[in-house]
NUTOR-503583 format. One record per atom (N, C-alpha, C, CB): x, y, z. Coordinates in nm, 2 decimals, decimal comma. Atoms other than C-alpha are relative to their C-alpha. Glycine has a CB too. Layout:
residues N
+--------+--------+--------+
|      X |      Y |      Z |
+--------+--------+--------+
|      X |      Y |      Z |
...
+--------+--------+--------+
//
This chain:
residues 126
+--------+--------+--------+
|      X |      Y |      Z |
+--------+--------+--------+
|   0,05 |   0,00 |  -0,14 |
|   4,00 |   1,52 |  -2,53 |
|  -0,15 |  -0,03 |  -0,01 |
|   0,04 |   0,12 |   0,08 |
|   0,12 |   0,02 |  -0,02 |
|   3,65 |   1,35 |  -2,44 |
|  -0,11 |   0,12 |   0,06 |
|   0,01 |  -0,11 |   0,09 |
|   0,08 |  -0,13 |  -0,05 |
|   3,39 |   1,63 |  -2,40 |
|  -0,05 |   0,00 |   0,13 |
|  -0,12 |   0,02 |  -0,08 |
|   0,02 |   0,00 |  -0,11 |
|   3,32 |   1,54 |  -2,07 |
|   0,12 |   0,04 |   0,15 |
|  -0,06 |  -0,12 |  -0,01 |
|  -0,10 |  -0,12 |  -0,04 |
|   3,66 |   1,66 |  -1,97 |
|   0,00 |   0,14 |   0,04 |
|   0,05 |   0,01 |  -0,08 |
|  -0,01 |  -0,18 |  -0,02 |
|   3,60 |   1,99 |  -2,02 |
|  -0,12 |   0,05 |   0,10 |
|  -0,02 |   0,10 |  -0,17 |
|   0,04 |  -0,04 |  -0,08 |
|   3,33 |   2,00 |  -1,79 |
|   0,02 |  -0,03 |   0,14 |
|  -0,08 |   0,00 |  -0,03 |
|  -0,04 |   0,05 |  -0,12 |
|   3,45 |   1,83 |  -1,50 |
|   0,20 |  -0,01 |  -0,01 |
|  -0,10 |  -0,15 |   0,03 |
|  -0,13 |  -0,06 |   0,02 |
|   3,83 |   1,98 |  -1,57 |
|   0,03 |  -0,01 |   0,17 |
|  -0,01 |   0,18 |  -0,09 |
|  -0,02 |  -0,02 |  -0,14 |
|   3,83 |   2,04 |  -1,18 |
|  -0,02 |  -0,09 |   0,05 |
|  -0,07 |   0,09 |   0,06 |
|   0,00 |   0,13 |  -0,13 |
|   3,73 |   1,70 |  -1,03 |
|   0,09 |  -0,08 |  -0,04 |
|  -0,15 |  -0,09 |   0,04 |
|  -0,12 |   0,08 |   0,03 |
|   4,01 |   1,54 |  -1,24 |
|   0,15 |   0,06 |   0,01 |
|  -0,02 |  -0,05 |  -0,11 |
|  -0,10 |  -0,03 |  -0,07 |
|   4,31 |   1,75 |  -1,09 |
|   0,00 |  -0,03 |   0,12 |
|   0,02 |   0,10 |   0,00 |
|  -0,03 |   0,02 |  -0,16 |
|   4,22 |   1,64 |  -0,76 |
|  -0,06 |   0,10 |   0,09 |
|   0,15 |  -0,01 |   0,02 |
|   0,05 |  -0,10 |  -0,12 |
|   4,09 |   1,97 |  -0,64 |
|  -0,13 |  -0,05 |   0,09 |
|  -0,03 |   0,14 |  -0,06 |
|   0,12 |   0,04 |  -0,05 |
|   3,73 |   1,84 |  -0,51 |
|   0,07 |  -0,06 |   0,09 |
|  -0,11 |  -0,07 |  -0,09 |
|  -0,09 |   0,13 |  -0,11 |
|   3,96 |   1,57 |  -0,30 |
|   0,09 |   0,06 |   0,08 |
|   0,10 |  -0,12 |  -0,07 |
|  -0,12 |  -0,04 |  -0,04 |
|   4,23 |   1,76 |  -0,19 |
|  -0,01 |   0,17 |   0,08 |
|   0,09 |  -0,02 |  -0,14 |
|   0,01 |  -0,10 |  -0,03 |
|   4,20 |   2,00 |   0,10 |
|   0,07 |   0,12 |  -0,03 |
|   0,00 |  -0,02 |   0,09 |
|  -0,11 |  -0,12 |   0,01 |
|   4,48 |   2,21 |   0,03 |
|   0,00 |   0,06 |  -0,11 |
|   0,13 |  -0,03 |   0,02 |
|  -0,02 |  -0,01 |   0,12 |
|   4,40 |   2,29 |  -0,31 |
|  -0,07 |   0,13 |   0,03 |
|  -0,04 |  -0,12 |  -0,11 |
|   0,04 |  -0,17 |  -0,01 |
|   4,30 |   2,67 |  -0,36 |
|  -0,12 |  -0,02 |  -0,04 |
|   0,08 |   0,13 |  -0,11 |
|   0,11 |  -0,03 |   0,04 |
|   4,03 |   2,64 |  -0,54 |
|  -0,08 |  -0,15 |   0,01 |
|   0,01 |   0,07 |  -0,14 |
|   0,05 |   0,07 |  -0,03 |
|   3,74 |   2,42 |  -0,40 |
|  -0,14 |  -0,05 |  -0,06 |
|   0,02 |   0,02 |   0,10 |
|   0,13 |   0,01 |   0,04 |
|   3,46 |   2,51 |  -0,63 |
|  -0,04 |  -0,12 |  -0,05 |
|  -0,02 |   0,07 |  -0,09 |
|   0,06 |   0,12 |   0,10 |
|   3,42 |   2,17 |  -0,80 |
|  -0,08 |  -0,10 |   0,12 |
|   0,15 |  -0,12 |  -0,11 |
|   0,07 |   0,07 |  -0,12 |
|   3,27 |   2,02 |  -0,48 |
|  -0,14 |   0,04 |  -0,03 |
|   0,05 |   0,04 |   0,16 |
|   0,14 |  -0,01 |   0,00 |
|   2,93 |   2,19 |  -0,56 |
|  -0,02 |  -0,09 |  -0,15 |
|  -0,06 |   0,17 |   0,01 |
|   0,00 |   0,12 |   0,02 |
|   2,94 |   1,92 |  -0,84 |
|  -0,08 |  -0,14 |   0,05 |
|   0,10 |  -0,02 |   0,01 |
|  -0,03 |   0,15 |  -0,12 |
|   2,94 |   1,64 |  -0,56 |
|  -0,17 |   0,01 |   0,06 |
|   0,16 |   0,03 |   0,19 |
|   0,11 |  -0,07 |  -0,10 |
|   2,64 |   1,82 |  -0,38 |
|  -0,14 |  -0,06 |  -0,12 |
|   0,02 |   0,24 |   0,04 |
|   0,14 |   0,03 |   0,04 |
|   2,26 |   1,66 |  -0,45 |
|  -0,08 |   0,16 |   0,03 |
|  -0,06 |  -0,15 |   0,10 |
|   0,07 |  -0,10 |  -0,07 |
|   2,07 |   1,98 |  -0,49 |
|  -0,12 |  -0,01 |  -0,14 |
|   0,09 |   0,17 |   0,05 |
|   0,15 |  -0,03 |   0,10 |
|   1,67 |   2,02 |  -0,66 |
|   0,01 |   0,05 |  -0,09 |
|  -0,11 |   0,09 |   0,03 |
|  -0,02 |  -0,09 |   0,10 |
|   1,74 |   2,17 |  -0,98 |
|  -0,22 |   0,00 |  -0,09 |
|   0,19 |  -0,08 |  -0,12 |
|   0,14 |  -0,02 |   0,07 |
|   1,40 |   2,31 |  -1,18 |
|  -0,06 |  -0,02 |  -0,10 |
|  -0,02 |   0,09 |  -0,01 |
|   0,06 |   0,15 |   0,10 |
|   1,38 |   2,05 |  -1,42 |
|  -0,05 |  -0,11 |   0,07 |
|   0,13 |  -0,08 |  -0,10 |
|   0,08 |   0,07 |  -0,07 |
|   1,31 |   1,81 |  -1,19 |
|  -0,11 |   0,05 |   0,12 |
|   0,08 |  -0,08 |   0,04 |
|   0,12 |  -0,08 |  -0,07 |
|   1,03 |   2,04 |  -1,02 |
|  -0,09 |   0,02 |  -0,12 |
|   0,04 |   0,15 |   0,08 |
|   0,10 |   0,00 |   0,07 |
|   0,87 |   2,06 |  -1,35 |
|  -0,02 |  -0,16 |  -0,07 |
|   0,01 |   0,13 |  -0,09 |
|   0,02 |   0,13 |   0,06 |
|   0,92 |   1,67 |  -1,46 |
|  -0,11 |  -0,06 |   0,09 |
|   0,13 |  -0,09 |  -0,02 |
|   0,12 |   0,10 |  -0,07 |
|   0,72 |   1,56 |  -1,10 |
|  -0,17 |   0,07 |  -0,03 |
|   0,03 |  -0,01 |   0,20 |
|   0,14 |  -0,02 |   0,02 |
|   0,48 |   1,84 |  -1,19 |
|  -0,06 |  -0,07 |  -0,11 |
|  -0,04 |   0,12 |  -0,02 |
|   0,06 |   0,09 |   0,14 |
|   0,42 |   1,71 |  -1,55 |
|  -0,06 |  -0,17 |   0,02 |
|   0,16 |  -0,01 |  -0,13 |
|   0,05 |   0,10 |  -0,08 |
|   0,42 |   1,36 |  -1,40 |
|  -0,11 |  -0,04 |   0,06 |
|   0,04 |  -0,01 |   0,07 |
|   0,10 |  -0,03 |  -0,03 |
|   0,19 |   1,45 |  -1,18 |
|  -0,16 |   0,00 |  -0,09 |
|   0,04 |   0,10 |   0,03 |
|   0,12 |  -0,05 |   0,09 |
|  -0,04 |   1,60 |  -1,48 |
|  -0,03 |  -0,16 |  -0,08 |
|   0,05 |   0,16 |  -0,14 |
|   0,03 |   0,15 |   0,10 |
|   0,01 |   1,26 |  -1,68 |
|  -0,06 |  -0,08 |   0,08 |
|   0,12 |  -0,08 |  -0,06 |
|   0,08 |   0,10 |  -0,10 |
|  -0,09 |   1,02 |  -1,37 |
|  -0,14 |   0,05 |   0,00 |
|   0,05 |   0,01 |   0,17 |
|   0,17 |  -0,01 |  -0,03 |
|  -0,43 |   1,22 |  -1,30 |
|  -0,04 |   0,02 |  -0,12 |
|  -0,06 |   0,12 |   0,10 |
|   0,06 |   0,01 |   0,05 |
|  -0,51 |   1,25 |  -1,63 |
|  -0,01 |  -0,14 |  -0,10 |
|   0,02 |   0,10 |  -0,02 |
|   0,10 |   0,17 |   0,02 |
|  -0,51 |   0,86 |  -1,70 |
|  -0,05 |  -0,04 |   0,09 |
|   0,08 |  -0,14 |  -0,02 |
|   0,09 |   0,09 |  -0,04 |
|  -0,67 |   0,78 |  -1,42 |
|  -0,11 |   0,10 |   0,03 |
|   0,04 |  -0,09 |   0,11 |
|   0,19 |  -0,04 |   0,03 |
|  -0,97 |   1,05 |  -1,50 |
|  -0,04 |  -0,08 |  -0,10 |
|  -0,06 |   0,17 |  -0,04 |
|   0,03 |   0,08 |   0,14 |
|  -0,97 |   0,88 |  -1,88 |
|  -0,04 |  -0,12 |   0,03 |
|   0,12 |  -0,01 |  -0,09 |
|   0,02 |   0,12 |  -0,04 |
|  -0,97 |   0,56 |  -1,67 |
|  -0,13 |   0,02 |   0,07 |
|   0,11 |  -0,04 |   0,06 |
|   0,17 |   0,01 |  -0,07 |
|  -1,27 |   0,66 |  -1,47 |
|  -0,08 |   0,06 |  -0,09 |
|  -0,04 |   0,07 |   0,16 |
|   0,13 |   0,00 |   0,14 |
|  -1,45 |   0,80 |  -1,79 |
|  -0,01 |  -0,07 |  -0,07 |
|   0,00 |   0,08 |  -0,11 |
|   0,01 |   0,10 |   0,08 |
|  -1,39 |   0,49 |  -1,97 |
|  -0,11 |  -0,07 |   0,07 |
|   0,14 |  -0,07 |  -0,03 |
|   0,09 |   0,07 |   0,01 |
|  -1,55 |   0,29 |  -1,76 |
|  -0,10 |  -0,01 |   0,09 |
|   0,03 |  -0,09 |  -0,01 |
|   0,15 |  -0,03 |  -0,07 |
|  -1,85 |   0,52 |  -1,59 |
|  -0,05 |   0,00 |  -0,16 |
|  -0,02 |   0,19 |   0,12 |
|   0,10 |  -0,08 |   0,09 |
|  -1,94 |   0,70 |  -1,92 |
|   0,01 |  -0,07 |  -0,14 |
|   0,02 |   0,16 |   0,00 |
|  -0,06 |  -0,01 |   0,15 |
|  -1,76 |   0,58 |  -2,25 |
|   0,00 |  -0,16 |  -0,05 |
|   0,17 |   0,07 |   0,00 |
|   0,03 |   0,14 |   0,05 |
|  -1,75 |   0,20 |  -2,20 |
|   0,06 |  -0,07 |  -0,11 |
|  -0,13 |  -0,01 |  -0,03 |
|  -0,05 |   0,06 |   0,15 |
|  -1,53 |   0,11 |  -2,48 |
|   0,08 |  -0,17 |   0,08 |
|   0,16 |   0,15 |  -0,09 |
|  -0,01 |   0,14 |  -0,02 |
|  -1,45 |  -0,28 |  -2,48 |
|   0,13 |  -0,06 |  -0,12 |
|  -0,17 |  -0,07 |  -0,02 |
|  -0,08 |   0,08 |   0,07 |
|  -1,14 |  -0,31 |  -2,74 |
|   0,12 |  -0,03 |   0,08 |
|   0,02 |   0,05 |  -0,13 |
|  -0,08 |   0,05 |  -0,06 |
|  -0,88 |  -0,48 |  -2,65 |
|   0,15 |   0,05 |   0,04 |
|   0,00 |  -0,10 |  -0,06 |
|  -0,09 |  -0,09 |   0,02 |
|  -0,61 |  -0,26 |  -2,70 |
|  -0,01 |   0,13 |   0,15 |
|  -0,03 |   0,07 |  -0,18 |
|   0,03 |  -0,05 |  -0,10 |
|  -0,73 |  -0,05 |  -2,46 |
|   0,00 |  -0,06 |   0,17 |
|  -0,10 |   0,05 |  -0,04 |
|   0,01 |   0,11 |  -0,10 |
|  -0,79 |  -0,29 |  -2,21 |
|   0,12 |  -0,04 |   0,05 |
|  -0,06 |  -0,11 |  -0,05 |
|  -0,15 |   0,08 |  -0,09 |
|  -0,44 |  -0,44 |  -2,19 |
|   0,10 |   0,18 |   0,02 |
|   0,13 |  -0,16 |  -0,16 |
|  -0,08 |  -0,12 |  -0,03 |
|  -0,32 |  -0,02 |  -2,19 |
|  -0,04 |   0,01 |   0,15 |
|  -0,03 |   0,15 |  -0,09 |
|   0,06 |  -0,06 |  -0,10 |
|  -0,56 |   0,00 |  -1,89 |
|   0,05 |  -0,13 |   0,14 |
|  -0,18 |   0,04 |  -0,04 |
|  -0,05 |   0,09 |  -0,06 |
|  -0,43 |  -0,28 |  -1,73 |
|   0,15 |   0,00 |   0,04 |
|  -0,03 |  -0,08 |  -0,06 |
|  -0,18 |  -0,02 |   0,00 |
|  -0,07 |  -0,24 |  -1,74 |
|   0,04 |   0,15 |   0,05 |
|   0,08 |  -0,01 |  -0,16 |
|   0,00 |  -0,12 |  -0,08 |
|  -0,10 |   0,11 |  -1,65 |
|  -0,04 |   0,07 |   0,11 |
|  -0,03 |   0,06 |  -0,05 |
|   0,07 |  -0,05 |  -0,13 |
|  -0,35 |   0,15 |  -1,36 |
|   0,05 |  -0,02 |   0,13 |
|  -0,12 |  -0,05 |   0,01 |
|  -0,07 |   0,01 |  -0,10 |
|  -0,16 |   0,01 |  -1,07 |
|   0,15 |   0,07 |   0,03 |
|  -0,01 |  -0,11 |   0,01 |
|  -0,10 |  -0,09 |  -0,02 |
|   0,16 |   0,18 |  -1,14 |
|  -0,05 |   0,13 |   0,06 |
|   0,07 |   0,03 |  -0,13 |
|   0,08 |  -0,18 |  -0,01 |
|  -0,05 |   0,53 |  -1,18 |
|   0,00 |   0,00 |   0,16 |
|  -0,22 |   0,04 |  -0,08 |
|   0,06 |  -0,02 |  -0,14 |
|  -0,19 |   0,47 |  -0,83 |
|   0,11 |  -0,01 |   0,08 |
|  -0,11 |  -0,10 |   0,04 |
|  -0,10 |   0,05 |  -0,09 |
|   0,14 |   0,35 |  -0,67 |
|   0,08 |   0,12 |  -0,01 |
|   0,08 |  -0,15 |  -0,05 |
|  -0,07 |  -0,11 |   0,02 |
|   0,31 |   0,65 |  -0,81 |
|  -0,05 |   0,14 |   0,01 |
|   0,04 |  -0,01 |  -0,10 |
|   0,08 |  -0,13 |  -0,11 |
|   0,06 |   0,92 |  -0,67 |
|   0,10 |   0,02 |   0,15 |
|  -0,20 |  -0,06 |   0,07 |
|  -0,05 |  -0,05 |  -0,14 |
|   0,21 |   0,92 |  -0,30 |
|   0,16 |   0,01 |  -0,05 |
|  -0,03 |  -0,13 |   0,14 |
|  -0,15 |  -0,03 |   0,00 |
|   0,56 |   0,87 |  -0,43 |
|   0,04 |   0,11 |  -0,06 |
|   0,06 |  -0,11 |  -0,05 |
|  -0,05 |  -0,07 |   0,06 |
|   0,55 |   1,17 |  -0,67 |
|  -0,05 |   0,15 |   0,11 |
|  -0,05 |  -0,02 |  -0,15 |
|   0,04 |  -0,09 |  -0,07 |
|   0,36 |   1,37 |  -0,39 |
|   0,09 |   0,01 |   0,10 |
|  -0,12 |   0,00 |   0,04 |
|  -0,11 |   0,00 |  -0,08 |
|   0,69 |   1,30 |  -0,17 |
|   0,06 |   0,07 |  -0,06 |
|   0,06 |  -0,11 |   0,04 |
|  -0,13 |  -0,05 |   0,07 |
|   0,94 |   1,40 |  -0,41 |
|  -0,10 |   0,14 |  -0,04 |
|   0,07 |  -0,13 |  -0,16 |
|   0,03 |  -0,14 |   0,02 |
|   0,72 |   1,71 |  -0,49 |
|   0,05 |   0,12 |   0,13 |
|  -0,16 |  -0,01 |  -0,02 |
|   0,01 |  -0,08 |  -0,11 |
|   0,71 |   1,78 |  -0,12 |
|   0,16 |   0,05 |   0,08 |
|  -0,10 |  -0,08 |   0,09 |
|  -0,10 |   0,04 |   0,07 |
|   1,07 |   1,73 |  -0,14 |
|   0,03 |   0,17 |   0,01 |
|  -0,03 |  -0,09 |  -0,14 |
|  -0,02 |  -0,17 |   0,04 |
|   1,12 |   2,00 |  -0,35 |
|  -0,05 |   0,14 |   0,02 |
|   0,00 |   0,02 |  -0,09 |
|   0,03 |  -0,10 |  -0,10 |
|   0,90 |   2,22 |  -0,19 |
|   0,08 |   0,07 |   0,09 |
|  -0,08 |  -0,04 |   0,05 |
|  -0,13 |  -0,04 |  -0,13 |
|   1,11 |   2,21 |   0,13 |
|   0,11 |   0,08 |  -0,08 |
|   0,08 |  -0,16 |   0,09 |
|  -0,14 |  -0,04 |   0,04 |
|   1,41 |   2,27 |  -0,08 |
|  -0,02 |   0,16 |  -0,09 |
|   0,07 |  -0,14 |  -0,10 |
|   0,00 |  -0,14 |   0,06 |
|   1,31 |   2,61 |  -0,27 |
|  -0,08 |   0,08 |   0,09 |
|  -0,05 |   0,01 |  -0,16 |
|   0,05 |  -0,15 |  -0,06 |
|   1,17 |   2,79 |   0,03 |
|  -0,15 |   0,01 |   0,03 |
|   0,04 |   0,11 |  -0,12 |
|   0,19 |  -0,01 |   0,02 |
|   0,82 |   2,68 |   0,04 |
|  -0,10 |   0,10 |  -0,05 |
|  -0,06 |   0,01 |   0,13 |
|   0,04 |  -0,11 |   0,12 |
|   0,74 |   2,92 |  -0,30 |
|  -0,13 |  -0,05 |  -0,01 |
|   0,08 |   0,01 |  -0,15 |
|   0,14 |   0,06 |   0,06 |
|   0,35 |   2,91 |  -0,34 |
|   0,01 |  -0,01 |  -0,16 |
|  -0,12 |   0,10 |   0,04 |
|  -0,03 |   0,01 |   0,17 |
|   0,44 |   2,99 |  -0,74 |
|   0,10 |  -0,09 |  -0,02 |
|   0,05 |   0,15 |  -0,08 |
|  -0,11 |   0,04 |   0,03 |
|   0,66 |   2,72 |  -0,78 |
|  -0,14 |  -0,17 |  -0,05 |
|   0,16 |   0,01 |   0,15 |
|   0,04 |   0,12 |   0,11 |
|   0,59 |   2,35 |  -1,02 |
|  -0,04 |  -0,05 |   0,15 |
|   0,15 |  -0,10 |  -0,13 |
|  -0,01 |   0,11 |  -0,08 |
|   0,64 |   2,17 |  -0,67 |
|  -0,16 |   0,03 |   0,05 |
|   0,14 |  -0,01 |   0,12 |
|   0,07 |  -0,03 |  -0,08 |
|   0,35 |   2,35 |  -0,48 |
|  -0,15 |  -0,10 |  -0,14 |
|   0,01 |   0,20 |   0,05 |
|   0,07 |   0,07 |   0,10 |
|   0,12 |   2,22 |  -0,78 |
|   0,00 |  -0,12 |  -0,05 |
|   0,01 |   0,06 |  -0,08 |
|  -0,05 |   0,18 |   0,00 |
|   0,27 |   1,89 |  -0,81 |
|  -0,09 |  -0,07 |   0,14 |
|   0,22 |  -0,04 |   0,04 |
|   0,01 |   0,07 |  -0,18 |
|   0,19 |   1,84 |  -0,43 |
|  -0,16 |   0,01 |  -0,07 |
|   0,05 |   0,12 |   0,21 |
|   0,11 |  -0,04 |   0,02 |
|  -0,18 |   1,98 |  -0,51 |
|  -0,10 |  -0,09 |  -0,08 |
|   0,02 |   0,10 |  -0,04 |
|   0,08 |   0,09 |   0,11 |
|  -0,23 |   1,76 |  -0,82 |
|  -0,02 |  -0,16 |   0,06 |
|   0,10 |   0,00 |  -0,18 |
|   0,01 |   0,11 |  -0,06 |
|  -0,14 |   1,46 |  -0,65 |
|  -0,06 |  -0,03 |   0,12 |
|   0,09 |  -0,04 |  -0,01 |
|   0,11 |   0,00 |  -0,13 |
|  -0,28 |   1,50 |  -0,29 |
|  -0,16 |  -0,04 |  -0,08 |
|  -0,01 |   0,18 |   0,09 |
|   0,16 |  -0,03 |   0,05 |
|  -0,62 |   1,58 |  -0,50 |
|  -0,05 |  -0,18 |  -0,07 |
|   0,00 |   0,15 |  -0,17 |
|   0,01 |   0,15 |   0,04 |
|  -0,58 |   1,23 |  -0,72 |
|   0,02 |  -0,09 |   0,12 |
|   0,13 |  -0,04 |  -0,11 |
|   0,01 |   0,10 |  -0,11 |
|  -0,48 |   1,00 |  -0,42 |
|  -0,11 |   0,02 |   0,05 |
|   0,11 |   0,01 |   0,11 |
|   0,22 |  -0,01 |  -0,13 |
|  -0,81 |   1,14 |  -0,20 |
|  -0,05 |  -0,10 |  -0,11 |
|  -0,18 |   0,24 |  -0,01 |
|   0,10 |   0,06 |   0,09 |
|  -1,01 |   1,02 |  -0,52 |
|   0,04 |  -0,11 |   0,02 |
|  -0,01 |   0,05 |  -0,14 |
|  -0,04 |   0,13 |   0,06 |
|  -0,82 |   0,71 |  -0,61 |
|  -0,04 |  -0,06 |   0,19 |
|   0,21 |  -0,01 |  -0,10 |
|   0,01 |   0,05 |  -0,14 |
|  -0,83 |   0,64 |  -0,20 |
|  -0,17 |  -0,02 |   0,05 |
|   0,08 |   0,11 |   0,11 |
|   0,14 |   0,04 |  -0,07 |
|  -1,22 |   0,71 |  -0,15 |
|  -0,06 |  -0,01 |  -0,09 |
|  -0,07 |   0,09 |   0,09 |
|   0,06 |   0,11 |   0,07 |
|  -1,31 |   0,51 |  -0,44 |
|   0,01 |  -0,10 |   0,00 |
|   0,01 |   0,00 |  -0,07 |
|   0,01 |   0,15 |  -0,05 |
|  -1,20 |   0,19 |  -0,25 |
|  -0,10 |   0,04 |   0,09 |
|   0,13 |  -0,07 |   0,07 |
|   0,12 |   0,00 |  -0,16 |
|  -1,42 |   0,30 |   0,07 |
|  -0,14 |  -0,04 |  -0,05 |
|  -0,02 |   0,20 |   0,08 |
+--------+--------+--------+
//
């Protein structure tokens, strides 16, 4: 038997489908819910976006480096970074809502890290 059997044993009798079946637990399965790996992947995320694009604004206020290698990293990477600030500060906010609005929690700090980066990255076009 395929190992994936044995954990979803219950949605392949039919019970999840089938009102009349006694036991209905395999439906929380089915159910989209925040789990706290992905509350610490948008924080980490988070941490990785703002810290290429401070590296990116020390490179080229203070550090000035000109090889080429760098150049095509900083290129290929800077418009994602920026595009993926508001969208990781959704999905943070997200999970916020969803555990209760915990000030100790990854999400509240996700939201925090990225709000903080978007201001910057936003009123360094102005």
């Amino acid at each position: 038997m395929p190992f994936f059997f044995k954990k979803n044993e219950r949605l392949l009798n039919g019970s999840a489908y089938n009102k009349n079946a006694k036991n209905r637990t395999p439906t929380k399965y089915l159910m989209n819910k925040t789990k706290p790996q992905s509350n610490k992947f948008v924080f980490y995320a988070s941490i990785a976006t703002a810290t290429f694009l401070l590296l990116l604004y020390l490179n080229t206020t203070y550090f000035k480096l000109d090889f080429v290698l760098i150049g095509v990293v900083q290129e290929m990477l800077t418009l994602p970074a920026m595009f993926a600030q508001p969208v990781l500060m959704l999905m943070a906010g997200r999970a916020f809502d969803l555990n209760g609005y915990k000030i100790k929690s990854y999400s509240f700090f996700a939201i925090l890290i990225s709000l903080t980066t978007f201001l910057i990255v936003v009123s360094s076009f102005i």
